[in-house]
Backbone as a ProteinNet text record, in pm:
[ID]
protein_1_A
[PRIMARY]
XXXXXXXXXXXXXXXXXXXXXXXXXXXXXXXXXXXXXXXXXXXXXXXXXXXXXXXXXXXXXXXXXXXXXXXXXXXXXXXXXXXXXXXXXXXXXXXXXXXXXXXXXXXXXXXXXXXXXXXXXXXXXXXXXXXXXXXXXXXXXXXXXXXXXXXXX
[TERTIARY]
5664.3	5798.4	5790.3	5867.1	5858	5921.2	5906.8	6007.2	6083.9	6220.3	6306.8	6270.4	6315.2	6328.1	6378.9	6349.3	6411.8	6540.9	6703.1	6779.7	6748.7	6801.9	6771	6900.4	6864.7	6983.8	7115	7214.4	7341.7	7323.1	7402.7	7391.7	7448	7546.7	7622.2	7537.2	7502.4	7406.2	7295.8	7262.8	7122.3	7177.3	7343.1	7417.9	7378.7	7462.3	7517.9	7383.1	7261.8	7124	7046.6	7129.3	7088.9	7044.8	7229.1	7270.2	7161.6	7098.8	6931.4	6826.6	6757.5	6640.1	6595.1	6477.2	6410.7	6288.9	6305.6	6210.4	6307.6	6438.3	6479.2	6610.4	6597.6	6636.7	6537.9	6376.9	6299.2	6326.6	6304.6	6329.1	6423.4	6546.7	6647.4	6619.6	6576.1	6572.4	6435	6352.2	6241.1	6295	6394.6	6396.8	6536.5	6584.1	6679.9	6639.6	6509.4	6399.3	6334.2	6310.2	6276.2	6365.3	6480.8	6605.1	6619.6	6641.2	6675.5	6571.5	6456.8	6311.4	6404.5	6357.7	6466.7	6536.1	6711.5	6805.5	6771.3	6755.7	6753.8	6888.7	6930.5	7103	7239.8	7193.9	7287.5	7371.7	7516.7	7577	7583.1	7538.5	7581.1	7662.2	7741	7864.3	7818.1	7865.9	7824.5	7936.4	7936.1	8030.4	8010.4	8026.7	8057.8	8158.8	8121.7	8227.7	8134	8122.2	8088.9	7913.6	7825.3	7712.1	7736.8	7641.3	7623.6	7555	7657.3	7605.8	7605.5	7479.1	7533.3	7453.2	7582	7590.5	7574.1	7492.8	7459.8	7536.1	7587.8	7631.5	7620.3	7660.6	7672.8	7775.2	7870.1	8009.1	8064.6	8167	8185	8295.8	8268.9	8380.9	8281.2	8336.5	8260.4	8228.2	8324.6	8378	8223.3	8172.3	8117.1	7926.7	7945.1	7778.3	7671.8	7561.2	7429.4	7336.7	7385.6	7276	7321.1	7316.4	7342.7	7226.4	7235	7144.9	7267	7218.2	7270.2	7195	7247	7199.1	7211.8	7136.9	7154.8	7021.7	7034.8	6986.9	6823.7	6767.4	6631.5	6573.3	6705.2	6647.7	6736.1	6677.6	6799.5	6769.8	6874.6	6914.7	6896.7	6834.4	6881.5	6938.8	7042.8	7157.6	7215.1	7256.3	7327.4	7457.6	7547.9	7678.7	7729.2	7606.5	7561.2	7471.1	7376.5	7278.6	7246.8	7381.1	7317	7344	7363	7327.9	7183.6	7124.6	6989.8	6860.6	6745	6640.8	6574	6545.4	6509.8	6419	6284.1	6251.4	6152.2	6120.7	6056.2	6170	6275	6391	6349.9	6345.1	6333.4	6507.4	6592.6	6675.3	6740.2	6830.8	6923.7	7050.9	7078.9	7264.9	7307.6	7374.9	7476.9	7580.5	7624	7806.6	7784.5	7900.2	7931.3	7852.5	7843.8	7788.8	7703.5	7677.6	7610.1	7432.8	7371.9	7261.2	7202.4	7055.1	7006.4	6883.1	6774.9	6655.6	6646.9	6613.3	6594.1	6450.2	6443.2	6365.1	6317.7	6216.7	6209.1	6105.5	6010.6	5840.9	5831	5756.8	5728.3	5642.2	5540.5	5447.3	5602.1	5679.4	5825.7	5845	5854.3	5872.9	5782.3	5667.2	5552.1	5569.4	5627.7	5649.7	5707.2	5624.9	5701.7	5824.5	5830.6	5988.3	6115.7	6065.3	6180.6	6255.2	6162.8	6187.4	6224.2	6175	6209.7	6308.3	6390	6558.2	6611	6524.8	6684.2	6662.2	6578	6614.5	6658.5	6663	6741.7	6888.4	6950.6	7076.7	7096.8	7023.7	7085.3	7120.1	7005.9	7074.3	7184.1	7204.4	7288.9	7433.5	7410.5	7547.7	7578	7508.3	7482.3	7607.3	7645.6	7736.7	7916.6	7882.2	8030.4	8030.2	7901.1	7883.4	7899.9	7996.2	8012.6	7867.6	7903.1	7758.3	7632.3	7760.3	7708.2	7729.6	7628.2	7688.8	7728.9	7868.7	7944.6	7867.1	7945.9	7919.8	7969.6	7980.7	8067.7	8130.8	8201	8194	8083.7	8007.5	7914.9	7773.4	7805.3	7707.8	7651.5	7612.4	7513.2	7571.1	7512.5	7506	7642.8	7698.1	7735	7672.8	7742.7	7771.6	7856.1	7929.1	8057.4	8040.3	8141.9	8110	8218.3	8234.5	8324.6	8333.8	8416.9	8438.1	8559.4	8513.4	8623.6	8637.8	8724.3	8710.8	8847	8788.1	8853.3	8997.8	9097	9193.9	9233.7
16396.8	16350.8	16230.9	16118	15987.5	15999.2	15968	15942.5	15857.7	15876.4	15791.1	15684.7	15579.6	15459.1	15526.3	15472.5	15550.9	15409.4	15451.1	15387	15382.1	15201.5	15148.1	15176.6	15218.1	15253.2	15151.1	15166.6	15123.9	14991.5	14873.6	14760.2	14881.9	14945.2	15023.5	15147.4	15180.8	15265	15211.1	15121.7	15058.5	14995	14935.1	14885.8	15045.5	15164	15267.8	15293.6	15294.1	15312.3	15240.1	15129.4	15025.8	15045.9	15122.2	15209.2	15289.6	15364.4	15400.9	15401.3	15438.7	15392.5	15420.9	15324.5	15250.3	15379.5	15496.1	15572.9	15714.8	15668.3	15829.5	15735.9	15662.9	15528.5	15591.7	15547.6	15592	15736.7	15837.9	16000.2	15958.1	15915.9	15941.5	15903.1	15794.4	15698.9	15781	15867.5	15936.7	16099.2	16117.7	16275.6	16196.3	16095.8	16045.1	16008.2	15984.2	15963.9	16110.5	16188.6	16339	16417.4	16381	16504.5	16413.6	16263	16195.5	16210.9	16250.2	16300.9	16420.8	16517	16652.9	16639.7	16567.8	16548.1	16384.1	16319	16187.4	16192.5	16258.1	16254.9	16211.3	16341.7	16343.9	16180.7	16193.8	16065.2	16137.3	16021.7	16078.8	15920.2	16053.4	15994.3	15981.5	15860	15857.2	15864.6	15924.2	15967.5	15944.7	15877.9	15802.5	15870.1	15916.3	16018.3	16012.4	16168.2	16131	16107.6	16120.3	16120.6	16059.9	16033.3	15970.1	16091.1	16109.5	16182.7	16159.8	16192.2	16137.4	16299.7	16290	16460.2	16382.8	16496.2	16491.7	16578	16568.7	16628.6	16550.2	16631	16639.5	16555.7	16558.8	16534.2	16415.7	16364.9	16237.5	16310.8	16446.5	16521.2	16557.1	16479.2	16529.2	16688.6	16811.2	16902.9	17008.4	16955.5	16974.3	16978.1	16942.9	16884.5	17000	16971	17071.4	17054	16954.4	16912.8	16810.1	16797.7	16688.5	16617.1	16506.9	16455.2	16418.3	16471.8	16426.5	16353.2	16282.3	16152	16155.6	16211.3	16238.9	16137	16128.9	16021.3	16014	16174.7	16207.2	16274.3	16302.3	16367.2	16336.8	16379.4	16430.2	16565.5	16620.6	16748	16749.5	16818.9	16878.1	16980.4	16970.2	17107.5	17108.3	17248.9	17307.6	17380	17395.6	17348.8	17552.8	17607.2	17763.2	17811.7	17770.2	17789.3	17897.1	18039.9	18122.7	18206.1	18166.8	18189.2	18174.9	18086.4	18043.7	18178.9	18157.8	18282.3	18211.3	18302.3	18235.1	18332.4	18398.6	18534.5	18473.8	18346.8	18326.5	18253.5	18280.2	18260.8	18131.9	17999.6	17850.2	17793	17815.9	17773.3	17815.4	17725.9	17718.2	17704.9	17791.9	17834.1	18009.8	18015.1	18144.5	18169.3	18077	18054.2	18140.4	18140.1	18207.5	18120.8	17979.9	17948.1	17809.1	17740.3	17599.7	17684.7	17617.9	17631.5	17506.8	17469.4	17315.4	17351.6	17232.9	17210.1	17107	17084.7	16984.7	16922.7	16749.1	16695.1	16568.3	16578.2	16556.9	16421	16457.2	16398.8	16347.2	16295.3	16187.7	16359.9	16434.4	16539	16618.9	16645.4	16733.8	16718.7	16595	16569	16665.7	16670.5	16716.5	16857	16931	17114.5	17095.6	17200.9	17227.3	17259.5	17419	17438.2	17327	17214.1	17130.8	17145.3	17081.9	17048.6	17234.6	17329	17457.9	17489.2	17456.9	17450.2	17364	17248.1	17119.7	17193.7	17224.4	17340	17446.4	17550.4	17644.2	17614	17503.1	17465.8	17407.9	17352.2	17285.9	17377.5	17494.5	17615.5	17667.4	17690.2	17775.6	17712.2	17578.1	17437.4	17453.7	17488	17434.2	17556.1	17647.6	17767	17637.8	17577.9	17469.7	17368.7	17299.5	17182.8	17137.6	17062.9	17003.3	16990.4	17015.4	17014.2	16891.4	16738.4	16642.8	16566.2	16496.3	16445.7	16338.7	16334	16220.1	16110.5	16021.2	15832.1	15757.1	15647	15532.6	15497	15389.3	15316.5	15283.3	15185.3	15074.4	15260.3	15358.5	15411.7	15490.7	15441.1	15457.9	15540.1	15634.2	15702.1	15680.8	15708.7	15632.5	15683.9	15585.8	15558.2	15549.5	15630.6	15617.6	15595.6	15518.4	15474.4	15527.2	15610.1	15639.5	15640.1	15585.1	15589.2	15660	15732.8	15800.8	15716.3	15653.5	15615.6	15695.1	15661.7	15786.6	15664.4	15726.6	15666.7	15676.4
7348.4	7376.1	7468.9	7439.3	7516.6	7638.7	7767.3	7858	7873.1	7911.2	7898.5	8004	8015.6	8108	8290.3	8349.7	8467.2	8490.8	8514.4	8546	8675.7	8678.7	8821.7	8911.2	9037.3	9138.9	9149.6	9124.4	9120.1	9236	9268.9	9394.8	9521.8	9471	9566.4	9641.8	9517.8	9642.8	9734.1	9695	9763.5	9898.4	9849.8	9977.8	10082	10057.6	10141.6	10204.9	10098.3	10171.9	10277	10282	10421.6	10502.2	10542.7	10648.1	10736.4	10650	10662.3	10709.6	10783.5	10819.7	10705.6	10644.6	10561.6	10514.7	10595.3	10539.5	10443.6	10512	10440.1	10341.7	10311.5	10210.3	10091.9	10123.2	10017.2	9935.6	10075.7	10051.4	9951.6	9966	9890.7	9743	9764	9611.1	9509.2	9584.3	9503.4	9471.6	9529	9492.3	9386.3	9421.2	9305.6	9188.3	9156	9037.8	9014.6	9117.8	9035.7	8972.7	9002.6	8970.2	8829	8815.7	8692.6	8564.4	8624.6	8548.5	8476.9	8532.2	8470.2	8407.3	8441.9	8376.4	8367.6	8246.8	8238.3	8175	8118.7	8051.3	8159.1	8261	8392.4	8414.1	8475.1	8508.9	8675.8	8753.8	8922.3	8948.5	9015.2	9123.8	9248.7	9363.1	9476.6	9542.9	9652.5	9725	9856.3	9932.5	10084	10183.4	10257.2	10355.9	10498.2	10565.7	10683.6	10661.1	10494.6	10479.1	10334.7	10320.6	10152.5	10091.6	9956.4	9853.5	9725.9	9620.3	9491.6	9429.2	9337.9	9270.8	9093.7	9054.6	8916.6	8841.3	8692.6	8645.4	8510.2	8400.3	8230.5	8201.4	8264.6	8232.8	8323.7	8353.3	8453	8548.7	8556.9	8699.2	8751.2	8919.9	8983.2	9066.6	8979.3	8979.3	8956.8	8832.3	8734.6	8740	8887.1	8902	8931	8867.8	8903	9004.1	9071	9216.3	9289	9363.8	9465.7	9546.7	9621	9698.3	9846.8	9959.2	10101.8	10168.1	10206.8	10268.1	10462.3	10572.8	10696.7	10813.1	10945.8	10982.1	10966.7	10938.9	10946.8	10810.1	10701.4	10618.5	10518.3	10399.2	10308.3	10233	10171.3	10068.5	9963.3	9920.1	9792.7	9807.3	9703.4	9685.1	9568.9	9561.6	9444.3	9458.8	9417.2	9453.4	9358.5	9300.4	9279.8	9293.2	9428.1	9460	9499.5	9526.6	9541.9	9431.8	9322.5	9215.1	9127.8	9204.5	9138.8	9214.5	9140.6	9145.5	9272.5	9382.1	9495.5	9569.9	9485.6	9536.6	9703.3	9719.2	9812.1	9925.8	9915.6	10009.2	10060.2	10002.7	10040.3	10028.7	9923.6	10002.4	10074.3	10194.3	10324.4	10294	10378.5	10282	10322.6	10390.7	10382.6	10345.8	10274.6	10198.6	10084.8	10015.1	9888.3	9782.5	9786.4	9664.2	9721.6	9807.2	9865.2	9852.7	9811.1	9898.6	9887.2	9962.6	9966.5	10014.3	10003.5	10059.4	10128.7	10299.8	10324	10290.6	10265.1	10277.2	10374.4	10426	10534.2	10560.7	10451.1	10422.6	10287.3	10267.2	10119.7	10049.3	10132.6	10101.8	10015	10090.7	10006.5	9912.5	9853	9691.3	9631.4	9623.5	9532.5	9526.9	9586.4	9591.3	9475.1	9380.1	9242.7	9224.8	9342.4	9306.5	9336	9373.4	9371.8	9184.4	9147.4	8977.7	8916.5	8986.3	8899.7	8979.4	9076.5	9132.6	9023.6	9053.6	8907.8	8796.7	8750.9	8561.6	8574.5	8736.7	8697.9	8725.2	8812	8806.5	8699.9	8603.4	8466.9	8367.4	8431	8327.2	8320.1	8457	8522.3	8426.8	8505.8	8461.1	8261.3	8183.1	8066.8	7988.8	8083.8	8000.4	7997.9	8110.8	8136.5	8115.4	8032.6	7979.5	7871.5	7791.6	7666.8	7606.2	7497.7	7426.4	7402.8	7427.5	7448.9	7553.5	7642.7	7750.6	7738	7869.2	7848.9	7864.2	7787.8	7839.1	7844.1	7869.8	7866.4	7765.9	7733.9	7572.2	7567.8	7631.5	7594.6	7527.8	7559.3	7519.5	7653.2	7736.6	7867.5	7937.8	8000.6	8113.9	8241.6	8309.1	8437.4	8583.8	8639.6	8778.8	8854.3	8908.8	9030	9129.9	9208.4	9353.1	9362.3	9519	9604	9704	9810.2	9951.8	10005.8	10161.6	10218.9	10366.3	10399.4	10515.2	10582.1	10777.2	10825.5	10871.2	10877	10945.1	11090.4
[MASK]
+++++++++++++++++++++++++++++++++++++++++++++++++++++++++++++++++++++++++++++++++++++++++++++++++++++++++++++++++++++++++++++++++++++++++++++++++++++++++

């Protein structure tokens, strides 16, 4: 099976990633290439509030998503938005809510833990009972990209 092309990061996010120190900029942009590995279909939305987040999903609601990436001054997240729904017999993810859970990442070494990639397939599973059978796209065909901002008043 061929791999798809990896889509290049939106201007907008690379703007919000500035913001950043230049090492958890990277974090972000490589666990944003492992999760797109998995789902190369996925459209993520970015979302700008008191942290930068961009959530993956099948569909173009951002209602709808199977993972997220958080964006914080030393690290970022991975999370799942039914994470404590997902199989977790070695208790790695962080989360006591009804349904959030996440992994922080911290180190470039973090990427490489397998169960990262066996969290993104069991949330795609999980996601796939509420997913249109084909994923959405644009007209032009392609994938998307949303930008969103919350600013405080």
């Amino acid at each position: 099976m061929k791999k798809k092309p990896e889509v290049p990061p939106s201007e907008k996010l690379i703007e919000h990633l500035s913001e950043y120190d230049l090492a958890v900029g990277e974090l972000a942009l490589a666990l944003r290439s492992l999760v797109l590995e998995e789902a190369p279909g996925a459209n993520e939305t970015i979302y700008k509030g008191y942290a930068l987040s961009f959530a993956f999903s099948f569909t173009e609601k951002w209602s709808q998503f199977f993972c997220y990436i958080g964006v914080y001054s030393r690290h970022v997240d991975l999370g799942f938005p039914w994470g404590s729904q997902l199989p977790d017999p070695d208790d790695i993810l962080i989360g006591s809510g009804k349904r959030f859970r996440h992994i922080k990442i911290q180190r470039p070494e973090d990427l490489k833990k397998p169960y990262l990639r066996t969290f993104i397939r069991a949330a795609i599973e999980l996601s796939e009972a509420d997913r249109p059978r084909r994923p959405a796209k644009t007209a032009s065909g392609r994938r998307s990209a949303t930008a969103k901002s919350v600013r405080k008043k």
